[in-house]
Each structure stands twice: as C-alpha cells, then as structure tokens.
Backbone as a ProteinNet text record, in pm:
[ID]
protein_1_A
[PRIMARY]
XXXXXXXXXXXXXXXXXXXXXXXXXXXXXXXXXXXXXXXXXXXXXXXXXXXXXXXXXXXXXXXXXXXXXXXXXXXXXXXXXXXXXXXXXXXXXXXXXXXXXXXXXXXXXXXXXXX
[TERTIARY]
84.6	0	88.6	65.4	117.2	92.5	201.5	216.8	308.6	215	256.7	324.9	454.9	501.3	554.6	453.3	523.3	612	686.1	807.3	836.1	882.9	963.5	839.9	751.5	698.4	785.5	695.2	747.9	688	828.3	741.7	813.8	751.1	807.9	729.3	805.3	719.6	690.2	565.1	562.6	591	630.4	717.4	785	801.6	911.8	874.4	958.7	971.9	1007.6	911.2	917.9	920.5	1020	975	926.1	812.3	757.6	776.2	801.3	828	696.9	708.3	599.5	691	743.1	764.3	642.7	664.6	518.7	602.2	593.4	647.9	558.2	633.4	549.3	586.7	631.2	636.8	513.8	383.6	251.6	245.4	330.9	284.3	306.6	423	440.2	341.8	227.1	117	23	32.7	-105.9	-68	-194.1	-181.2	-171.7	-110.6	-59.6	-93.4	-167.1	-245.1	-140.3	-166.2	-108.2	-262.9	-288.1	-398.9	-343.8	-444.6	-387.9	-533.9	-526.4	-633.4	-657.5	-677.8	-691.4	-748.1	-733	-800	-929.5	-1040.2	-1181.2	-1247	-1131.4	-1198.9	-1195.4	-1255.7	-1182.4	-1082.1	-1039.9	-917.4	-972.1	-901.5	-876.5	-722.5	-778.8	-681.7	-645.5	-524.4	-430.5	-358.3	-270.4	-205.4	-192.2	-157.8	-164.8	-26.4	-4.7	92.5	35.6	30.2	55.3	117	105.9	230.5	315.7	250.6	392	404.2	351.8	403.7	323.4	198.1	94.3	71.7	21.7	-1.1	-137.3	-176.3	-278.5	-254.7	-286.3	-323.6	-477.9	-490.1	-595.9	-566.6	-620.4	-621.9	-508.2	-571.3	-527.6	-354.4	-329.8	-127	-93.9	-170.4	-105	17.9	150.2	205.4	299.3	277.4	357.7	375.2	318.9	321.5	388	471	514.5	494.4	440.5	420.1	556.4	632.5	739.2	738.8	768.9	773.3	924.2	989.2	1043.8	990.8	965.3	926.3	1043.1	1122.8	1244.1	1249	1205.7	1213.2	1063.7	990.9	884.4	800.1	872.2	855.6	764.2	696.1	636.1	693	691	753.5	624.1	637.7	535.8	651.7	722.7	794.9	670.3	699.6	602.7	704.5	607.8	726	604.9	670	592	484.3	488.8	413.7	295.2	152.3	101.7	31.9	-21.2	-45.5	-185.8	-272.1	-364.6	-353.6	-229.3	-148	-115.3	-97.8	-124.1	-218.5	-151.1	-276.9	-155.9	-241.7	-140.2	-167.4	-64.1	-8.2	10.5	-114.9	-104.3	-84.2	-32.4	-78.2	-111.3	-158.8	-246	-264.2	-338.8	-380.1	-466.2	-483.9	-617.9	-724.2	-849.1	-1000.1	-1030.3	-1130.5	-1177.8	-1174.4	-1046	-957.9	-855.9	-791.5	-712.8	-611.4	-494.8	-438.3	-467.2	-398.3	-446.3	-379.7	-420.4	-383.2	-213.1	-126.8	-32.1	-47.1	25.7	8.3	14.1	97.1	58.7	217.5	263.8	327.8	287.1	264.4	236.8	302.5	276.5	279.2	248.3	286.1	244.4	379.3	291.8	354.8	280.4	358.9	351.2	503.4	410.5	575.4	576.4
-118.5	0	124	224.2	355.9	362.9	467.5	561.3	707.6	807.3	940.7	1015.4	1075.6	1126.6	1291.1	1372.6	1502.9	1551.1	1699.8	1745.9	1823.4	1912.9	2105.1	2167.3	2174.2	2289.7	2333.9	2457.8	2539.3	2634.7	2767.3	2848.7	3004.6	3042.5	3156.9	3277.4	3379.1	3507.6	3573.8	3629.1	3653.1	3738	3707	3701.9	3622.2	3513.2	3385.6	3305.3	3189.9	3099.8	2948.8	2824.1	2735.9	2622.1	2512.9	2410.8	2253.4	2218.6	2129.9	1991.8	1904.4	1768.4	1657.7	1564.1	1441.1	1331.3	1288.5	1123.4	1027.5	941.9	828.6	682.9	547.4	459.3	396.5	305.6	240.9	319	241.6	295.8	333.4	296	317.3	470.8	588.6	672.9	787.6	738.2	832.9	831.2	733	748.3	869.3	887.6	957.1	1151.2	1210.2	1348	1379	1414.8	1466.6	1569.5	1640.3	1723.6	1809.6	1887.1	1953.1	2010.2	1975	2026.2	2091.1	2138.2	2232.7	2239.2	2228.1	2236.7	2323.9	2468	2569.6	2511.4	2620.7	2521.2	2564.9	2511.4	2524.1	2556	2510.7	2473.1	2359.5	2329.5	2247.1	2193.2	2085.9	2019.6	2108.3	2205	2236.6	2209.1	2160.4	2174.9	2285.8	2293.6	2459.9	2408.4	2307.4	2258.5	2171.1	2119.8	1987.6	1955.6	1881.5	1837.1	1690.6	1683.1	1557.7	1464	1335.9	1296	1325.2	1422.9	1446.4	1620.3	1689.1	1792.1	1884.6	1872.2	2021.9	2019.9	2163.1	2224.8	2282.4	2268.4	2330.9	2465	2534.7	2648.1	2709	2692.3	2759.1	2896	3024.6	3170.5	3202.3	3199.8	3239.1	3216.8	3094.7	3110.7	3111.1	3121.3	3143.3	3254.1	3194.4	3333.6	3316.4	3235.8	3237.1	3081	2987.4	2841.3	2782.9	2688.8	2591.8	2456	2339.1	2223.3	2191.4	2081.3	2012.7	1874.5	1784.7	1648	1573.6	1458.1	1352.4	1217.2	1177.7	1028.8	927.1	989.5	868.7	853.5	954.1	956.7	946.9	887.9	893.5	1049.5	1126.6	1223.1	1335.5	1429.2	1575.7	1662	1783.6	1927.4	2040.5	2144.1	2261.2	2375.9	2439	2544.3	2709.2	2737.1	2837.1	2939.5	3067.5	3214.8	3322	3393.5	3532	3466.7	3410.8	3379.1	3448	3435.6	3503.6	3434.7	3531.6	3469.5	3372.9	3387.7	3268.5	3156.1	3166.8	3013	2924.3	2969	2868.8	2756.5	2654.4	2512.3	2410.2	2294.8	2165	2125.1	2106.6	2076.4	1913.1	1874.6	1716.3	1702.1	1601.5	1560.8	1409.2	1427.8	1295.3	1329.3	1180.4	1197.7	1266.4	1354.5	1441.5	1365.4	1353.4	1262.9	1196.2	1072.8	1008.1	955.2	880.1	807.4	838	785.6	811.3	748.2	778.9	675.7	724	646.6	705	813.2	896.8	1023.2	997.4	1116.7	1136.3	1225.6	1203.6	1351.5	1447.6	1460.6	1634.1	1695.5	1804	1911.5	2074.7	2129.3	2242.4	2376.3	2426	2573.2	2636.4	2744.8	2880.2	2973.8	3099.1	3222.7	3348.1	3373.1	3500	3558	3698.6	3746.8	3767.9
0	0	0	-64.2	-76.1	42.8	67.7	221.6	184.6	194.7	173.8	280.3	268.8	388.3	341.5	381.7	401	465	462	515.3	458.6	563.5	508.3	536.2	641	700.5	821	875.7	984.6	999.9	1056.7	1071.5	995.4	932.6	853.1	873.1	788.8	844.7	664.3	730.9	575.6	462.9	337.3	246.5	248.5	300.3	352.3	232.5	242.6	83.3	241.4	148.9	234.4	87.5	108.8	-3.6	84.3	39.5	124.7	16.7	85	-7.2	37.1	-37	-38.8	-92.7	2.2	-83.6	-41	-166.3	-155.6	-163.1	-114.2	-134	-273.9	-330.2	-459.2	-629.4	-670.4	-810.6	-855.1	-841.2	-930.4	-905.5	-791.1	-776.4	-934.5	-992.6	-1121.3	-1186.7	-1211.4	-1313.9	-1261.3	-1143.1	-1102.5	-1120.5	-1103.6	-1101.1	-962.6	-890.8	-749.1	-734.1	-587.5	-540.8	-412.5	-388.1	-256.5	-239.5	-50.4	-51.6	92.1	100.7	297.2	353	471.6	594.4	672.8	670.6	777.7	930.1	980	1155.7	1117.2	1134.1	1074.3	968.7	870.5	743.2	662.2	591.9	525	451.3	404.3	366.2	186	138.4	-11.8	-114.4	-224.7	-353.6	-369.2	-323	-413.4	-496.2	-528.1	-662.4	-684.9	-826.2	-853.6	-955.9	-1025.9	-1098.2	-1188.1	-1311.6	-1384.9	-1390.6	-1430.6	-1464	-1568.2	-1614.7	-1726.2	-1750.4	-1610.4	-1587	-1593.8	-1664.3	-1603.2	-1509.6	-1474.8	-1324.1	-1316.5	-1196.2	-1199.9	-1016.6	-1054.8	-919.7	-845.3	-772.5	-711.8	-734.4	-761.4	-796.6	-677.1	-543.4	-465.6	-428.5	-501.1	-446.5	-621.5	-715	-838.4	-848.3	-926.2	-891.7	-780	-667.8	-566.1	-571.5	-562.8	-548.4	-668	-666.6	-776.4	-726	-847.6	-770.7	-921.3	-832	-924.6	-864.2	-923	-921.1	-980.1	-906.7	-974.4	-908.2	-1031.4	-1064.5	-1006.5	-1047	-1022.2	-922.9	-796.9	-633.2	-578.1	-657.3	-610.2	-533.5	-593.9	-475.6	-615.2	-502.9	-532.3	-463.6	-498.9	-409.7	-400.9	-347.1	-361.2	-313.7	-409.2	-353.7	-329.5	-231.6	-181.8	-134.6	-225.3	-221.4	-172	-120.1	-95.5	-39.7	78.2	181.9	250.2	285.2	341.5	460.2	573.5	701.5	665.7	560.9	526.1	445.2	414.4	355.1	544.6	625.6	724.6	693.8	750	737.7	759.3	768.4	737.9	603.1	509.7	385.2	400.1	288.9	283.4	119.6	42.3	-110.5	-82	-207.2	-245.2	-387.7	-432.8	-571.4	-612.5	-690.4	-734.5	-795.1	-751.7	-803.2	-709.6	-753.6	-660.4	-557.6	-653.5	-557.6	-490.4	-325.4	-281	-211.2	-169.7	-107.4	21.3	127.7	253.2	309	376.7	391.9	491	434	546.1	640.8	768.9	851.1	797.2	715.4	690.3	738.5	714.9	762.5	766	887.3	970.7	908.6	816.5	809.9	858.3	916.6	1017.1	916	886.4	845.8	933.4	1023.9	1139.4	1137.4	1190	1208.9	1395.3
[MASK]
+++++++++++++++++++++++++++++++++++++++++++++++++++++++++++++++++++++++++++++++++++++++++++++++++++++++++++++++++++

C-alpha cells in the first residue's frame, strides 16, 4: 500500500519561501496526477495545486504566482515550492492523488507564516 510522507513545514514570516516535499512509497505513484492540498484550523481540507504525470499544473487563484508544484518520478517524490508567503497560507499541507480516488492520507506538515 502507498504511504505518503510530508516534510519542510514550519514556521516563517511573511514574504518567507518554504519548499515542502511528499515522498510516496510504490512505483505506481508516477502514473497519477498529485495534489497539494492544505487544511486551515476550521476549514476544510482544499486543492491549491496539482501536478501531472507528465508535468501540467494546476493552481488555485489564490497562491497562483507564488506556489510551484514540481515532481520527480524517479524519487517517487512531489515538491510545492512556496514564495511570498502570506499569514492565510497557514494550514497543514497534505498531497495525495487528485479525483476520486485516494491513497491514505499522510500527517501532513504544519505551516504557520507569522511574524
């Protein structure tokens, strides 16, 4: 079974630049389109970016411009480099596959941007 493990949150202030990683165990993960989603404290879990497998992107309006989602296959891994930070990009930062289906969720890693 896939197992997703985030990493590279913290705590930054804003305008800060944070690059958050996702490795997934399992080769099947290169086929899929990969999601970065984030969780505010009382809201819900939302899609801000995504990635293909063969390299489109997609952005939510709101971090367009500041967010990059990048991927290698060969490492099983996804990235989300995040620039020009703002205090409502806080949340916990999870990925997963984008659609129906999912693998099972990882913890997550904790963004906080305060000064």
């Amino acid at each position: 079974q896939v197992q997703l493990v985030e990493s590279g949150g913290g705590l930054v202030q804003p305008g800060g630049s944070l690059r958050l990683s996702c490795a997934a165990s399992g080769s099947i993960f290169s086929t899929y389109t990969m999601g970065w989603y984030r969780q505010a404290p009382g809201k819900q879990r939302e899609l801000v970016a995504d990635i293909s497998s063969g390299g489109s992107t997609y952005y939510v309006d709101s971090v367009k411009g500041r967010f990059t989602s990048l991927r290698d296959n060969a490492k099983n891994s996804v990235y989300l480099q995040m620039n020009s930070l703002k205090p409502e990009d806080t949340a916990v930062y999870y990925c997963n596959v984008v659609g129906a289906f999912k693998f099972p969720w990882g913890k997550g890693t904790l963004v906080t941007v305060s000064s």
